[in-house]
C-alpha positions in Angstrom: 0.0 0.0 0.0 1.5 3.1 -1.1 1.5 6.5 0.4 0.3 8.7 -2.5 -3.2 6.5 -2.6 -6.4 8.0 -1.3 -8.1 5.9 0.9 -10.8 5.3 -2.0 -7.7 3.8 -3.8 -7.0 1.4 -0.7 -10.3 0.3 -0.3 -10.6 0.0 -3.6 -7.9 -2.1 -4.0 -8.5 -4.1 -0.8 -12.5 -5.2 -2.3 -10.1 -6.4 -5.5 -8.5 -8.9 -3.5 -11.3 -9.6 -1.0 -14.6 -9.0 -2.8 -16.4 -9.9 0.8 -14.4 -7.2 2.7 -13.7 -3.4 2.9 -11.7 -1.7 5.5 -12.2 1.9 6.7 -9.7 4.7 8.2 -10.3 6.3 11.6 -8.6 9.1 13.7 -8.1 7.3 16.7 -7.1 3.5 17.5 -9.7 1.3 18.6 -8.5 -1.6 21.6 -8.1 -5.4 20.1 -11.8 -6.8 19.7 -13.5 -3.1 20.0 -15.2 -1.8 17.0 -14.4 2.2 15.7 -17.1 4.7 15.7 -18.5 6.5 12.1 -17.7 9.8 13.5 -14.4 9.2 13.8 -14.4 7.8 10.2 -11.3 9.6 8.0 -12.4 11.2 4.6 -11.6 8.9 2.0 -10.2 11.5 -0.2 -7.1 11.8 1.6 -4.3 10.7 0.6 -2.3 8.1 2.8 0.0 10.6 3.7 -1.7 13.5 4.2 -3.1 11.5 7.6 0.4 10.1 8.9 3.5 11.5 10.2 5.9 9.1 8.0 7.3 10.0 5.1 8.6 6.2 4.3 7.0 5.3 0.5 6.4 1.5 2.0 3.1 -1.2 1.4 1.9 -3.5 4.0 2.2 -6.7 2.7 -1.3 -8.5 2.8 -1.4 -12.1 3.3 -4.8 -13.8 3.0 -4.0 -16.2 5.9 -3.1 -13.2 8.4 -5.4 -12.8 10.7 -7.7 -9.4 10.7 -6.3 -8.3 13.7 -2.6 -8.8 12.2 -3.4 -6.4 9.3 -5.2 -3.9 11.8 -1.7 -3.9 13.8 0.3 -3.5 10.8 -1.1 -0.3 9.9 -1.5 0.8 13.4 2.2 -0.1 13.8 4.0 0.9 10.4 1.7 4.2 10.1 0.4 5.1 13.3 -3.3 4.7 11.3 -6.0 3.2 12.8 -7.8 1.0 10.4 -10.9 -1.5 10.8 -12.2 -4.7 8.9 -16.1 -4.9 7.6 -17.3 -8.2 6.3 -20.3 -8.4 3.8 -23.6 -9.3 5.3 -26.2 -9.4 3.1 -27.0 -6.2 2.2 -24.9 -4.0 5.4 -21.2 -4.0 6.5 -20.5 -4.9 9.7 -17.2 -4.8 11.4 -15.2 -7.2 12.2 -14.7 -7.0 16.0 -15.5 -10.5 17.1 -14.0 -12.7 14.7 -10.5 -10.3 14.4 -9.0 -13.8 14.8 -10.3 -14.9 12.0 -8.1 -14.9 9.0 -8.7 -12.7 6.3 -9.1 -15.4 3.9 -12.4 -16.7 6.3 -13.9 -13.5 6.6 -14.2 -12.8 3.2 -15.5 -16.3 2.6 -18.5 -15.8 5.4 -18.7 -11.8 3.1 -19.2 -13.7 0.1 -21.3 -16.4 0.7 -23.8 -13.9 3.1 
C-alpha cells in the first residue's frame, strides 16, 4: 500500500482482493476486539499521507492467511493509522470486531457467501 493512494484507492484495491471485505480509516485507534465509531471515520479523499507523520513510501504486505487483527496492527504499527475490517452481510457491513481472529481469507468467505 502506497502512500500517494487515497483511501478510496485502498479500499478500492482491498475489495479487489477480497470481494467480501472493505476496510475503513479512523482518527483514533480502537482496543483489540472493539469496534471504531463512524464519527471518527477519515475522509476517504485523503491521501495516505496527508493523515500520517511518516514520510517512508512502503506497502503492508497483505497475506490472506493473516489474521484481521494482524493487518489492523500492521497499519496501526507501520503508520500510526488506525484502520478496521467490515465483512459483507447481506446487504450491510459490519465490522469485524468479534471474529478479528479470524483470518482474512475466512472472513471474506462468510462476506461472500452472506
Amino acid at each position: 500500500m502506497y502512500l500517494n493512494k487515497t483511501i478510496a484507492q485502498v479500499k478500492s484495491d482491498f475489495n479487489d482482493f477480497f470481494p467480501g471485505l472493505t476496510v475503513a480509516f479512523y482518527s483514533t485507534a480502537h482496543d483489540a476486539g472493539a469496534g471504531s465509531l463512524d464519527k471518527e471515520k477519515i475522509n476517504e479523499d485523503l491521501a495516505l499521507k496527508d493523515i500520517t507523520s511518516f514520510s517512508v513510501n512502503d506497502y503492508i504486505e497483505i497475506d490472506p492467511e493473516m489474521s484481521v487483527e494482524q493487518l489492523e496492527s500492521s497499519f496501526q504499527e507501520k503508520y500510526n493509522l488506525s484502520v478496521q475490517v467490515f465483512r459483507k452481510s447481506k446487504d450491510l457491513w459490519l465490522q469485524t470486531t468479534v471474529t478479528d481472529h479470524w483470518s482474512l481469507n475466512r472472513q471474506n468467505e462468510h462476506g461472500i457467501e452472506s
